[in-house]
N, C-alpha and C positions, 0 to 999 in steps of 0.2 A: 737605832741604827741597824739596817739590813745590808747582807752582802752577797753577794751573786754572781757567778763566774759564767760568760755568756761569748758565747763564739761568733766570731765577725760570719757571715758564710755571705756573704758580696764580698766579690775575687779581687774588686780595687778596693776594698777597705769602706773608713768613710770619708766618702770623698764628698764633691759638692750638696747631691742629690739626697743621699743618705744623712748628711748634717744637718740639712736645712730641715727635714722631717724632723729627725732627734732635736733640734734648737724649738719646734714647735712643740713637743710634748713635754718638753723641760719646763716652757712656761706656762703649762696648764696647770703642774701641782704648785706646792708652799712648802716642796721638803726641799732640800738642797743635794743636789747629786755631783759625787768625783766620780772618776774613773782612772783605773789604774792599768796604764799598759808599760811594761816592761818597769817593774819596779817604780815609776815613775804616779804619783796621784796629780790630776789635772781635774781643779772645781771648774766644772760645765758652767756657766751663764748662758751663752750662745752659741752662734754656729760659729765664730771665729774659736773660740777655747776646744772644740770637738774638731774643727781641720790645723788648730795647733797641735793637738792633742798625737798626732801622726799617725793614728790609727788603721795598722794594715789588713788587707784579706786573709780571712781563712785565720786569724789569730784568735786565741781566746783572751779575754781581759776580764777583768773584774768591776762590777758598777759598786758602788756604796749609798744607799740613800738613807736621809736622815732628817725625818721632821713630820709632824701629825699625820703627812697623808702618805707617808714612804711605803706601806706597804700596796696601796691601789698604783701608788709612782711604779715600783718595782713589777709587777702585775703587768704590765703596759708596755714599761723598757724591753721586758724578756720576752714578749710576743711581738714587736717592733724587730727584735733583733732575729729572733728566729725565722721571720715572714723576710726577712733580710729588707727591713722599710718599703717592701712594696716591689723592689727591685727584681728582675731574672734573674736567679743565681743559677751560677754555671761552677 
């Protein structure tokens, strides 16, 4: 199990655009990923668990990944989140 504190920088959070990226890279590994925002742990499956998840901009949260390929998972998540999924960050 890896853990990694990764800042939203897309100013509406993850909202449709942004989840449905993250819900595709979730299903490429075999580890199992939460994520924890405001004290709160939320197991990602899909893109509904990641716009439950109420994930706002500009916050930092913590991913946790956990299973044979979590550290390539992890690898992937923190460059996803930095490039802010592809998005114009403002």
């Amino acid at each position: 199990m890896i853990k990694q504190s990764v800042r939203v920088v897309n100013s509406t959070g993850l909202h449709a655009r942004p989840a449905a990226t993250l819900a595709k890279i979730v299903k490429q590994y075999q580890s199992s990923l939460t994520l924890v925002n405001n004290g709160k742990e939320i197991p990602i499956k899909g893109m509904m668990s990641i716009l439950g998840a109420g994930v706002k901009g500009n916050t930092t949260i913590e991913l946790i990944c956990e299973g044979q390929d979590e550290q390539a998972f992890m690898n992937e998540l923190t460059s996803a989140f930095a490039q802010g999924f592809g998005e114009t960050v403002m």
